[in-house]
C-alpha positions in Angstrom: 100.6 169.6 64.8 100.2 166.0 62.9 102.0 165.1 60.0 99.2 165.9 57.4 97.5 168.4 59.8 99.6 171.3 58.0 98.9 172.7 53.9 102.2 170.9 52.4 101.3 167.8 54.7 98.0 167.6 53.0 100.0 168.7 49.3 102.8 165.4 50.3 99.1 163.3 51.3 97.5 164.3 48.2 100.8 163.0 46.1 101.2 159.7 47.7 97.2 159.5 47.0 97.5 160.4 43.2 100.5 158.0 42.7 98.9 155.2 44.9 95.9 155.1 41.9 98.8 156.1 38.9 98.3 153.1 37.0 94.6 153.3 37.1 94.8 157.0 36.0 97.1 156.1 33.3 95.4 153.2 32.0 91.8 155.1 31.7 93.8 157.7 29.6 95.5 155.4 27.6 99.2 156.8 28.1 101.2 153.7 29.3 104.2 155.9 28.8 103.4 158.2 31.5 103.4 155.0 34.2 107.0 154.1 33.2 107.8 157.4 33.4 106.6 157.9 36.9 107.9 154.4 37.9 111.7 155.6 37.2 111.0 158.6 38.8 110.2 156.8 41.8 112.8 154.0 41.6 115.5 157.2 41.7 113.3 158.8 44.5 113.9 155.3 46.7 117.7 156.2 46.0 117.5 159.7 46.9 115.2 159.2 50.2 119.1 157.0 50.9 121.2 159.8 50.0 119.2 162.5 51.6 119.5 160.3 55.0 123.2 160.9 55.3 123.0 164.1 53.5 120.3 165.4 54.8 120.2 164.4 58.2 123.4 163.3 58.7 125.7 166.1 56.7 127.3 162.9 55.0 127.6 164.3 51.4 128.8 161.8 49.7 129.2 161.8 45.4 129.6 158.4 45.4 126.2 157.3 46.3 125.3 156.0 42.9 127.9 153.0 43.2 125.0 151.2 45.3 122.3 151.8 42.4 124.5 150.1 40.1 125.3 146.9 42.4 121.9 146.3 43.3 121.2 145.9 39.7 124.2 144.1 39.0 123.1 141.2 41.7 119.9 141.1 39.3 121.8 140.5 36.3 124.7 138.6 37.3 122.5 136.5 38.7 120.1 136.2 36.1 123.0 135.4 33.9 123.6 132.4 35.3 119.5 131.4 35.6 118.5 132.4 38.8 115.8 134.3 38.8 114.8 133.9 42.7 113.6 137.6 43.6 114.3 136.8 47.8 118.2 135.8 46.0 118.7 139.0 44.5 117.4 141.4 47.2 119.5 139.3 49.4 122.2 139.6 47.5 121.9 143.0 46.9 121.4 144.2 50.5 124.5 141.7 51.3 126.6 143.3 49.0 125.7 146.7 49.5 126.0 146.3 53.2 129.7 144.8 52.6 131.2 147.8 50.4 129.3 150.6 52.3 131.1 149.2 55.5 134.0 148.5 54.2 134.4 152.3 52.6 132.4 153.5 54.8 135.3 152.9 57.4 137.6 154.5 55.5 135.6 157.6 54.4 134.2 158.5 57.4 137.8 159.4 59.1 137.6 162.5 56.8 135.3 165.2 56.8 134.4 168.4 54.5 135.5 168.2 50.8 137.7 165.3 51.7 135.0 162.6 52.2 133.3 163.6 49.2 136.3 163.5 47.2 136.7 159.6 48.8 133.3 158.8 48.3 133.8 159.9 44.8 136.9 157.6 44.4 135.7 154.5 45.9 132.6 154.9 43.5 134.7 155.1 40.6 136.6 152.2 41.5 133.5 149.9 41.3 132.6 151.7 38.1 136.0 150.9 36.6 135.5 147.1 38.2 132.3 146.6 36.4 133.9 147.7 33.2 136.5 145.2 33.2 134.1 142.6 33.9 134.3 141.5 30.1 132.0 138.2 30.9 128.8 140.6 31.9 129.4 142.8 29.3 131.8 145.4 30.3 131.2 148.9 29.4 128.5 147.4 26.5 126.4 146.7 29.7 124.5 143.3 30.1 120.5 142.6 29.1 118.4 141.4 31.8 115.4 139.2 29.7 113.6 138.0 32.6 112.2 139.6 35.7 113.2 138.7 39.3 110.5 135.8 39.8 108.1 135.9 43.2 104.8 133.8 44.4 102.2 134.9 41.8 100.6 137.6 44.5 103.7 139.1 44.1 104.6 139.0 40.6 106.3 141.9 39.0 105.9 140.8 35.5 103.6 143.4 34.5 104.3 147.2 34.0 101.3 147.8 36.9 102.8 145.2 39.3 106.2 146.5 39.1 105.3 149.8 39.5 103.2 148.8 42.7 106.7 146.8 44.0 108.7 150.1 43.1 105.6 152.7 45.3 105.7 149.7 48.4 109.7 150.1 48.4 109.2 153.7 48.2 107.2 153.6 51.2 109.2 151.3 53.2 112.2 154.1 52.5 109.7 156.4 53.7 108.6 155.2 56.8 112.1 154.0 57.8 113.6 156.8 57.0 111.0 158.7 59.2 111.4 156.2 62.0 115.3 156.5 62.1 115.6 160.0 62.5 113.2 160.3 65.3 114.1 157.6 67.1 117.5 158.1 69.8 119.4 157.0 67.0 118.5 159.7 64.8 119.2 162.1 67.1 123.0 161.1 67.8 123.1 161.6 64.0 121.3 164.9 63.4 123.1 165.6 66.8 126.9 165.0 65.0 125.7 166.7 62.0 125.8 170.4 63.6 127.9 169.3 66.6 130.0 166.5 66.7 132.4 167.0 69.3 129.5 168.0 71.7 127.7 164.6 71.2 131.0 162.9 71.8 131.3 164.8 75.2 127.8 163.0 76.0 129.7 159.7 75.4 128.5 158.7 72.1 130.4 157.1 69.6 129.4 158.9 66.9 132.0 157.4 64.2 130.1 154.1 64.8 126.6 155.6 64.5 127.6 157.7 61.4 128.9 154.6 59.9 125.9 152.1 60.8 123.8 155.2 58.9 125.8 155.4 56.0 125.7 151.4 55.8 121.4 151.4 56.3 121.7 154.1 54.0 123.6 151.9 51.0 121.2 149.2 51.5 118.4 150.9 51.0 120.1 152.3 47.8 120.9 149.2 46.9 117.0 148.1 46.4 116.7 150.7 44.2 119.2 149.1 42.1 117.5 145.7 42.1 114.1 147.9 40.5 115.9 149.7 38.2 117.4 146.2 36.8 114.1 144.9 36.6 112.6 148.0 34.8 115.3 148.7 32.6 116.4 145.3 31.4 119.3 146.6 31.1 122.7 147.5 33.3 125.8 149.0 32.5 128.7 150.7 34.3 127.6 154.2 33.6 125.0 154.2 35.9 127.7 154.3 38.6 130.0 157.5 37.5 129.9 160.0 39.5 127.9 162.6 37.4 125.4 160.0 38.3 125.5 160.7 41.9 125.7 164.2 41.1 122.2 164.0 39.7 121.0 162.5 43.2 122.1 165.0 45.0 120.6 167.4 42.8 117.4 166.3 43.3 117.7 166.2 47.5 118.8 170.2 46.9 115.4 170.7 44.6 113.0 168.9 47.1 114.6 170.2 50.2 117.8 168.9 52.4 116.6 167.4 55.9 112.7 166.7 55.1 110.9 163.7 54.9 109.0 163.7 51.8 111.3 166.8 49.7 113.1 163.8 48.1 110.3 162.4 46.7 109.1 165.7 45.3 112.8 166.9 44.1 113.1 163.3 41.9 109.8 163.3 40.4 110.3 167.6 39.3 113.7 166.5 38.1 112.7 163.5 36.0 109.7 166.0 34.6 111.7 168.6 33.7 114.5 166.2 32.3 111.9 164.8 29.9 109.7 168.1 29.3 113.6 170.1 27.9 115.0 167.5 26.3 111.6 167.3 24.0 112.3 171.2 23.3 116.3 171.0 23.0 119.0 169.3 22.8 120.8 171.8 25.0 118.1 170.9 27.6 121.3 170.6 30.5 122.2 174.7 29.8 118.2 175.5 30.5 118.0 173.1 33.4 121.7 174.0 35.0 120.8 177.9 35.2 117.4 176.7 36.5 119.0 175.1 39.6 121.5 177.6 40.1 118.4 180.1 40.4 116.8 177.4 42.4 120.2 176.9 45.1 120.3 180.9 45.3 116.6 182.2 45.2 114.4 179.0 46.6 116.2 178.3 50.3 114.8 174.9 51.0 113.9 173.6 47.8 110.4 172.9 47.2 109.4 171.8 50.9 110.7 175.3 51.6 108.4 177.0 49.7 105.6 174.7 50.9 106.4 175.7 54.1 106.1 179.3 53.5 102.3 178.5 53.0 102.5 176.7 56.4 103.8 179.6 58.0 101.4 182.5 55.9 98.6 180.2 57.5 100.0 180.8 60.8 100.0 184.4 60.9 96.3 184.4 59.5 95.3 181.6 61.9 
């Protein structure tokens, strides 16, 4: 069966459809509000399609993952702080520096496994938190303003609202399709492999410490471009979108859109950033409503929202 031959295949293909025309949607309603809205939700959903392919397919859970958000967007700002404004410059430098930590820790963290690697991943993250606060020349813990956008070729400008949020939905898709292409390819299957069975795939002669740590490293960079986005949208960085509670909230949102699937990130960050805006307009105590909602979620909805999808795969099944 295809990829959008199935009900939630055609849902997931209706989705990318309706946020492919947002901007035109949101423009002939007059609610610019809603496309900013949307475009966070999708810049987080670029970092959680990262996290969910360690977590997800990998068994990688790492509370850390956050720490690459925050120094994609640094490379934005730090250099825009000294005038460079060359978009290729900052992605580079983003994916460079990404690619450098995730190695580096990613050496270390992945000698342990279980609640032990999270723990690590947790620590290493909070030491680049605590080194961005002490940076007192970018702002410290007061954060740093970004006033002008990474600068492109005019075809590629994301100086509007509408261009950017076209930049963030092509990343998006990028994420997407590599994702996809990863974890069926022979490399993806060492990692799924080592995921349930890691001694097993070593008996077949794979080095699975190298292939789990290649993954993890793909995985930051990726992350790291959704760091460079969020600088641009935000105009804004800070250290405290590294903490830990942070990468919490990205793990969060692979559990509500479903561990292991393709497009159950995307889903799981857009419902989160909904309902994170719909309670917090009711309450101030929006986190009680919205914590007993995913513990209801974790204990009653195996499989997050693609699991539920699924069931209507499965009812058409039987009646087919």
């Amino acid at each position: 069966m295809g990829l959008f031959e199935n009900v939630s295949g055609r849902i997931y293909a209706a989705v990318l459809l309706l946020l492919a025309l947002a901007p035109f949607i949101f423009d002939w309603i007059d609610q610019p509000f809603y496309l900013d809205l949307l475009s966070r939700a999708l810049i987080l959903g670029i970092a959680v399609i990262s996290l969910n392919l360690i977590l997800g397919f990998g068994g990688m859970v790492s509370l850390g993952h956050a720490a690459y958000i925050g120094i994609g967007a640094y490379c934005v700002g730090i250099a825009s702080y000294y005038d460079f404004y060359n978009g290729w410059l900052h992605i580079t430098l983003a994916l460079s520096v990404s690619g450098l930590f995730a190695l580096l820790t990613g050496a270390i963290s992945l000698r342990t496994k279980g609640v032990y690697f999270i723990m690590i991943t947790m620590a290493f993250s909070q030491m680049a938190y605590f080194a961005f606060v002490s940076l007192e020349e970018y702002g410290a813990d007061d954060g740093l303003v970004i006033y002008s956008r990474s600068e492109f070729p005019q075809w590629m400008s994301m100086e509007s609202s509408t261009q950017l949020y076209y930049w963030i939905f092509t990343v998006l898709l990028i994420a997407l399709f590599l994702s996809w292409r990863l974890v069926l390819s022979r490399f993806g299957r060492v990692i799924v492999g080592s995921k349930f069975n890691e001694p097993r795939m070593q008996a077949l002669g794979f080095d699975t410490y190298r292939y789990r740590l290649v993954c993890y490293v793909i995985s930051a960079m990726i992350c790291s471009l959704a760091g460079v986005l969020l600088g641009n949208f935000s105009g804004f960085i800070s250290p405290d979108m590294i903490s830990w509670a942070r990468s919490g909230e990205l793990i969060f949102m692979v559990i509500i859109g479903g561990v292991g699937t393709f497009f159950g990130p995307i889903i799981g960050t857009m419902t989160f950033v909904l309902l994170e805006e719909a309670l917090s307009a009711i309450t101030v105590y929006w986190h009680l409503i919205f914590g007993v909602m995913l513990v209801a979620l974790v204990m009653f909805g195996k499989g997050g929202i693609h699991g539920w999808l699924s069931l209507l795969d499965r009812k058409r099944e039987d009646h087919g």
